[in-house]
C-alpha positions in Angstrom: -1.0 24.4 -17.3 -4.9 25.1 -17.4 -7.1 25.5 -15.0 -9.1 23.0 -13.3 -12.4 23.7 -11.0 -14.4 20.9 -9.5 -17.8 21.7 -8.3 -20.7 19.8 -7.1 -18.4 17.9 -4.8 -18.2 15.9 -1.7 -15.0 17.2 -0.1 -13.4 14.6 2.2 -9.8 16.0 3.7 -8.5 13.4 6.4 -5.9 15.4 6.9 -7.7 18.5 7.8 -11.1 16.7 9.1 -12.5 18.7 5.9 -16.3 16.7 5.2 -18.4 19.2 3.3 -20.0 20.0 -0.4 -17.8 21.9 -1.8 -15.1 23.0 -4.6 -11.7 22.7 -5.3 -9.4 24.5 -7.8 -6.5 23.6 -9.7 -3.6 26.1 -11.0 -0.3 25.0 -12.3 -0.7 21.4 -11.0 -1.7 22.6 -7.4 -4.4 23.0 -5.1 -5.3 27.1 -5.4 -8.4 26.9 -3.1 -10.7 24.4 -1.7 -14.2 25.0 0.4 -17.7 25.3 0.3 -17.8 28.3 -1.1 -16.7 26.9 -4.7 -19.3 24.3 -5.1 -21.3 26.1 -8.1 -18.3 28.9 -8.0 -16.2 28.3 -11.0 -13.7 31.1 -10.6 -11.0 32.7 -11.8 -12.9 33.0 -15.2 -12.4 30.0 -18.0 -10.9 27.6 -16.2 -12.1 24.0 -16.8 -14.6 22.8 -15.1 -16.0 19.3 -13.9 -18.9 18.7 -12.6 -18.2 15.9 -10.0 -22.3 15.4 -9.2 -22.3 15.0 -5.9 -19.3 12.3 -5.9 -16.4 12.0 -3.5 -13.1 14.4 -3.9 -10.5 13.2 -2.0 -7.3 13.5 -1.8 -5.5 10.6 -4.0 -4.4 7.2 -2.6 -0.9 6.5 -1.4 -0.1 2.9 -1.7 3.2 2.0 0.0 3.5 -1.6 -0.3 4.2 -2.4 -4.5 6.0 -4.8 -5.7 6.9 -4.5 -9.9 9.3 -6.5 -12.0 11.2 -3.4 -13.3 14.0 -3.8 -13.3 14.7 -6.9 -14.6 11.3 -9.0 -14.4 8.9 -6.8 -17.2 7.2 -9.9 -18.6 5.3 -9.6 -14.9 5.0 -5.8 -14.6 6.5 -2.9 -15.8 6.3 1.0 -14.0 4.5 1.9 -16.6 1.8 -1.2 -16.8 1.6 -1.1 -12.5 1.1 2.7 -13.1 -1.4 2.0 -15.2 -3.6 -0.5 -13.0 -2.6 2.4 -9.8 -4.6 4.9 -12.2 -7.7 3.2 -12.4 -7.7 2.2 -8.6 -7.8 6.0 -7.5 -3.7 5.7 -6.5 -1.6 8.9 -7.8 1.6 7.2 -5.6 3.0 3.9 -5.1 5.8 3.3 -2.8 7.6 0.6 -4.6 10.0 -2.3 -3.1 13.7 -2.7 -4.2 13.4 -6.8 -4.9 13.9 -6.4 -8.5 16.7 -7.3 -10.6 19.2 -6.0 -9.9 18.3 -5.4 -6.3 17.8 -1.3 -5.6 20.5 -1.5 -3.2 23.2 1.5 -5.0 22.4 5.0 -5.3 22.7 4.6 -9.5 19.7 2.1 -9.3 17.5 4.3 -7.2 18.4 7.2 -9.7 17.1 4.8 -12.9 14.1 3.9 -11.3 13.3 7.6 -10.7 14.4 8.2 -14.2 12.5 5.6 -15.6 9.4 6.4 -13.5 9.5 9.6 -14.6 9.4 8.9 -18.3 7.2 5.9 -18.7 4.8 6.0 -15.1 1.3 7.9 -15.1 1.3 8.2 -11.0 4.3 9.0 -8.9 6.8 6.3 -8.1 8.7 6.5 -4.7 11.3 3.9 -4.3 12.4 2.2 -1.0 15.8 1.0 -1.3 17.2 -2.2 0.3 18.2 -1.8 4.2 21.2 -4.7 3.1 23.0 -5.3 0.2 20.9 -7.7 -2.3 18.6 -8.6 0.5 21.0 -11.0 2.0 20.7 -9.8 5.5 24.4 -9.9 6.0 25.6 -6.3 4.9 23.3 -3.3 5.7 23.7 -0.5 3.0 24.8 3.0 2.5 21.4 4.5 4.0 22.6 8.0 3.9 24.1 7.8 0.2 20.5 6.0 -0.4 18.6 8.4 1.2 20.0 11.6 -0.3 19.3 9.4 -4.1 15.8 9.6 -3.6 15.1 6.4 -1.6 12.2 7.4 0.7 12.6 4.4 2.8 14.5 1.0 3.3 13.4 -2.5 3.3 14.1 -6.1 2.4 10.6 -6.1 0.7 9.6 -9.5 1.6 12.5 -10.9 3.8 13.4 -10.9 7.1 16.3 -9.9 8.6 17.0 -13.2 10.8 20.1 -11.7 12.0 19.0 -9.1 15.4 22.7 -8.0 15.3 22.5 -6.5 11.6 19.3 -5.5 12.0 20.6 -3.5 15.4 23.0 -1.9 13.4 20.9 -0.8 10.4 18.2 0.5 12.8 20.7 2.4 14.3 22.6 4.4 11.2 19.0 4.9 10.0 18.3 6.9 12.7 20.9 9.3 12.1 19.6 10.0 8.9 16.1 10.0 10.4 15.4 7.1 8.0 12.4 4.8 7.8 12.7 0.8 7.9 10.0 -0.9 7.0 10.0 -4.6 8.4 8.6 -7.5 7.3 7.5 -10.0 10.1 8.0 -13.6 9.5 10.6 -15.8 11.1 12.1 -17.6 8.3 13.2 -20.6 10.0 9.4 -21.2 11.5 8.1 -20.0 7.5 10.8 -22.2 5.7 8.7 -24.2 3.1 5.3 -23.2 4.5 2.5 -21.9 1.7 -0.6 -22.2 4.5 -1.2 -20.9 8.4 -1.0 -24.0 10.6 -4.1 -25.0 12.0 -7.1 -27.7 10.7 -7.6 -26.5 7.8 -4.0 -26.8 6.5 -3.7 -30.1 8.0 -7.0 -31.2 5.9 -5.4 -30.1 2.2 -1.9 -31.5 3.4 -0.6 -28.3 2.9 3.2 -27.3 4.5 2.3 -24.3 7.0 3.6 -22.6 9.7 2.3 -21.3 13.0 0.7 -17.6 13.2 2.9 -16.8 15.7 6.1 -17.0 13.6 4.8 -13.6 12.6 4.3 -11.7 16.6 7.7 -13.2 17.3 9.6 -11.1 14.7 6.8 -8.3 15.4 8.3 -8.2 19.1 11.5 -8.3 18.2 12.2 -5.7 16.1 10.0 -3.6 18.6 12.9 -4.1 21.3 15.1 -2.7 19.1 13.3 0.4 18.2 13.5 0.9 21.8 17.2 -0.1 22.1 17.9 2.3 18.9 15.6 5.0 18.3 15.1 4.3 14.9 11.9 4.7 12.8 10.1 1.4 12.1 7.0 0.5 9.8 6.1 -2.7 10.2 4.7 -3.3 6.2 1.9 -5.6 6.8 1.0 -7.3 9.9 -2.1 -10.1 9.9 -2.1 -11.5 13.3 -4.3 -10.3 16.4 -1.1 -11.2 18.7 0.8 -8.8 16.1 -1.7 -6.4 16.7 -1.7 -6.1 20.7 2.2 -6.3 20.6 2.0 -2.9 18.3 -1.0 -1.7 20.2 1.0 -2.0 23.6 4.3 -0.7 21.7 2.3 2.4 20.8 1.1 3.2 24.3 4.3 3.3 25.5 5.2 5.9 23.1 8.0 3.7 21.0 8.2 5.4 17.1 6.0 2.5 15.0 3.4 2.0 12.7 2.0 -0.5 10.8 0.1 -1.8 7.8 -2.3 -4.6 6.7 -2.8 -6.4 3.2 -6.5 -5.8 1.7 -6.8 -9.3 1.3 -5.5 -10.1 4.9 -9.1 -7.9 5.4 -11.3 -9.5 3.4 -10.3 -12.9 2.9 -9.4 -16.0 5.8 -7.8 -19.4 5.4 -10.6 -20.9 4.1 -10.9 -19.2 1.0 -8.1 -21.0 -0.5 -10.9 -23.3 -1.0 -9.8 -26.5 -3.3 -6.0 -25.4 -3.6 -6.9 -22.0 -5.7 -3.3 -20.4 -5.6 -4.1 -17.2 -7.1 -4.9 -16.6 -3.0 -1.5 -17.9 -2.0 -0.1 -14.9 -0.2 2.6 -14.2 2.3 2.1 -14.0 5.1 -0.3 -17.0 4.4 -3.8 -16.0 5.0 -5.2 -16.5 8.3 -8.1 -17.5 10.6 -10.9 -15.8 10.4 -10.5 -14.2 13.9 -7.1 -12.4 13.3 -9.0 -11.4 9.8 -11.8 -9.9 12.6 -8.4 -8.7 14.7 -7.5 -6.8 11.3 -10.3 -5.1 10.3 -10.5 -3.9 14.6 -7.4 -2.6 14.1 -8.1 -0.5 11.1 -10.8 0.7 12.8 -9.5 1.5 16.3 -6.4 3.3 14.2 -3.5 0.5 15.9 -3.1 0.1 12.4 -2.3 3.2 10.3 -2.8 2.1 6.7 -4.4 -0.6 3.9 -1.9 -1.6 1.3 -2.6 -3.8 -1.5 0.5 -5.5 -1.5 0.7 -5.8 -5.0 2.7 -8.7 -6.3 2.3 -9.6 -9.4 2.8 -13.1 -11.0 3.2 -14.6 -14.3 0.8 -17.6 -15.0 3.7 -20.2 -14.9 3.9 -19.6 -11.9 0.5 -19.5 -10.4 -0.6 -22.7 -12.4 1.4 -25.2 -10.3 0.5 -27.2 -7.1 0.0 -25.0 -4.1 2.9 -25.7 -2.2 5.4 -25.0 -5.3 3.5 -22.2 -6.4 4.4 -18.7 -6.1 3.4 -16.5 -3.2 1.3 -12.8 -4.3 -1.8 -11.5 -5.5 -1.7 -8.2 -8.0 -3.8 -5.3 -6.0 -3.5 -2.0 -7.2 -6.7 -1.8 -8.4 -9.0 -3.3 -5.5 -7.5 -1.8 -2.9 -10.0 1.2 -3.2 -13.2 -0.8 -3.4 -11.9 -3.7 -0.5 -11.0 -0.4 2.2 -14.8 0.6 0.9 -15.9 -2.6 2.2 -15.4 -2.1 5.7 -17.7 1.4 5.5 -20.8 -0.6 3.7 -20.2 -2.5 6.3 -20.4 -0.2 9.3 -17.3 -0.9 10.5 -15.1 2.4 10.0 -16.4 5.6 8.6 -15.2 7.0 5.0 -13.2 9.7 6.1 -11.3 7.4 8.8 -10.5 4.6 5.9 -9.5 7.3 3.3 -6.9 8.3 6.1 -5.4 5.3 6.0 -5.2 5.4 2.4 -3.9 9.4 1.9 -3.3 11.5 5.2 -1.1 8.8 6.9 1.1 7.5 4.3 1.6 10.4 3.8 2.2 11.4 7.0 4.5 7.9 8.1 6.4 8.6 4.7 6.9 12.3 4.9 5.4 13.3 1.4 3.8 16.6 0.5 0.9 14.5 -1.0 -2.1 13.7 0.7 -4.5 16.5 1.7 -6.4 18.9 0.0 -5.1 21.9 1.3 -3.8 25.0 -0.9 -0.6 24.3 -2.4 -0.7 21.0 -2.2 0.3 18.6 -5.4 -3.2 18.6 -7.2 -3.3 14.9 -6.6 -7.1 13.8 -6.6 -9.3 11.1 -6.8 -13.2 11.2 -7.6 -14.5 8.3 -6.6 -17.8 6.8 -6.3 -18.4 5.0 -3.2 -21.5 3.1 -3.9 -21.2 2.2 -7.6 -21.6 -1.6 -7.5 -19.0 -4.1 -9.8 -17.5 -7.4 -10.4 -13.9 -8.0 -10.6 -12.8 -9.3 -13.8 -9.1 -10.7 -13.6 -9.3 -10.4 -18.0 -10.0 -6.6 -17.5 -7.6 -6.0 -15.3 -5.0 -3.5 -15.9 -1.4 -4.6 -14.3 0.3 -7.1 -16.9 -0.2 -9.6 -14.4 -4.0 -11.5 -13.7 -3.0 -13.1 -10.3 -6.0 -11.4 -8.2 -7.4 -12.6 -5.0 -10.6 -11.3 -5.7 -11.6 -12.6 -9.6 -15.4 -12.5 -9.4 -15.6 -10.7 -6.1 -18.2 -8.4 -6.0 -17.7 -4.9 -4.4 -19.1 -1.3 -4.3 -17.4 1.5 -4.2 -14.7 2.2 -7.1 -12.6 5.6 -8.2 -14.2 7.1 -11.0 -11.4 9.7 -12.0 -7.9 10.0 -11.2 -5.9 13.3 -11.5 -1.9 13.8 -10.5 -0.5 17.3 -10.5 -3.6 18.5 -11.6 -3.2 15.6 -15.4 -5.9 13.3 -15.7 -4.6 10.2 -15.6 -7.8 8.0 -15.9 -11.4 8.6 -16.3 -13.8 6.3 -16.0 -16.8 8.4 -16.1 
């Protein structure tokens, strides 16, 4: 492969505290040095070179909450359109969940979507396979068999595991295999039929909701069990301040956990559902606006270790219905970039801190060589330009899907070029 230098830069390295003007160069699809002292330094002789002006080189986003419809569900996304939309939003890996069709619960399936990943997807596509047998909850799966496939994690994606007892057991034959569960906190008997947090609002639209706290219950739960097992436990979003002291104390105590949060569960509250509009029907539902203030806190205070975009896409049948039959899931991959920015125009975390969330500590929770600029490290990069002002237009999105939470939204801050073992992938520029 040619090589690649970047010059004129803002180097921004999370993982190494790295904030200087700088250079970076590329050999072979690797980092082969990185520092001030290539900013106008172009060597080895004839390489490429791209003059970043003065824009942001970071390393690029990890986003490890993606839903897709491969396999089985490609009319609503495809690997290849969700790698697509991941280009353009500045994300060279997304960690994708196993509720497809067929479920990615057998080592075959994790070995297809690898395959197929690899032939069709621009970014990298790391698979989580299911933690029980088609996400029933019932029958936990063969986590070492999984494991040693590929999987780099294990999940019911958007279910609970109502049953303590099987969840017990899975958390504890993951931690032989030092394994990663990622939870997702809801009760489902207290969310059964709910499409709205319970509260006024709800009551005024006559929508079917369900208390917050459906979500801290589950939160606390699965912490005792960490502590019963030893296992490794992400919780995959959380959107509730009571979530967020529960983890906050869990932490202090040294128990193994981390945690997510939802861009929208950051920018948006309850009350932008507005009249009915479903394309912000989530789940968990969104909430008040002080656990969306408890959110953006914990982001900033580092309880909560990254931003996902929980990308779910949804085919306009069903989006287009009544809110309470309507499906659950907004598409994401490619404002996840510019809602994290948000919070830094808004003096509320500083860039290198967000882009931590976003590269160093996926990374990090997920145990991927990706995510730092640091020589011979994947040449994985983003170029992004943090105050470039936009409006989100669902029509010119790129995921097959149009469901986004943020059509007409305006935002600054936006990845301008995205490169993944050293390719470019997308340039906007």
């Amino acid at each position: 492969m040619k090589r690649i230098a970047f010059r004129n830069a803002r180097l921004i390295d999370p993982a190494s505290g790295l904030d200087v003007k700088g250079g970076l160069l590329v050999e072979n699809g690797r980092i082969a040095d990185v520092g001030p002292r290539l900013f106008n330094d172009a060597e080895p002789s004839d390489p490429e070179v791209i003059d970043c002006r003065g824009l942001v080189l970071a390393p690029g986003l990890i986003d490890c909450r993606v839903f897709t419809g491969e396999p089985g569900a490609e009319h609503r996304e495809s690997l290849e359109s969700a790698s697509n939309a991941a280009a353009v939003g500045g994300v060279t890996s997304m960690i994708v969940m196993p509720n497809t069709d067929p479920v990615i619960d057998e080592p075959s399936l994790v070995d297809f979507l690898l395959r197929r990943a690899q032939a069709t997807a621009k970014v990298r596509v790391l698979p989580c396979a299911a933690l029980t047998k088609g996400l029933a909850g019932e029958t936990m799966t063969e986590i070492g068999l999984l494991k040693e496939a590929g999987a780099v994690a294990f999940t019911d994606g958007d279910r609970s595991i109502a049953n303590a007892r099987v969840l017990r057991r899975a958390l504890a034959y993951a931690a032989t295999f030092d394994a990663l569960v990622i939870s997702h906190a809801e009760d489902p008997e207290l969310v059964k039929g709910a499409s709205a947090t319970e509260g006024e609002f709800a009551t005024r639209l006559g929508l079917p909701a369900s208390p917050a706290i459906a979500e801290a219950m589950m939160v606390e739960r699965d912490i005792r069990l960490v502590e019963l097992t030893g296992a490794r436990l992400h919780f995959g979003q959380i959107s509730t301040r009571a979530s967020l002291e529960i983890i906050a104390a869990a932490k202090a105590r040294g128990v193994n956990v981390t945690c997510g949060v939802a861009a929208h569960h950051l920018s948006l509250n309850e009350l932008d559902v507005g009249a009915y509009y479903t394309f912000r029907k989530v789940r968990p539902p969104l909430r008040s606006e002080a656990d969306r203030e408890a959110m953006v806190e914990g982001v900033a205070s580092g309880v909560i270790d990254v931003i996902v975009s929980s990308h779910e896409p949804q085919g306009a049948d069903t989006k287009r219905q009544p809110f309470a039959a309507a499906a659950a899931g907004t598409v994401g991959l490619e404002t996840l970039l510019p809602v994290a920015l948000s919070l830094v125009h808004n003096g509320q975390a500083s860039l290198p801190h967000i882009l931590k969330t976003l590269t160093e500590a996926p990374a990090r929770i997920f145990g991927l060589p990706a995510g730092r600029l640091a020589k011979g490290a994947p040449a994985d990069l983003v170029l992004l330009d943090e105050g470039e002002p936009f409006v989100v237009d669902a029509e010119k999105l790129h995921s097959r899907a149009r469901n986004t939470a943020f059509d007409g939204r305006k935002f600054q801050g936006r990845a301008r070029a995205t490169f993944v073992g050293g390719v470019k992938v997308f340039d906007a520029r």
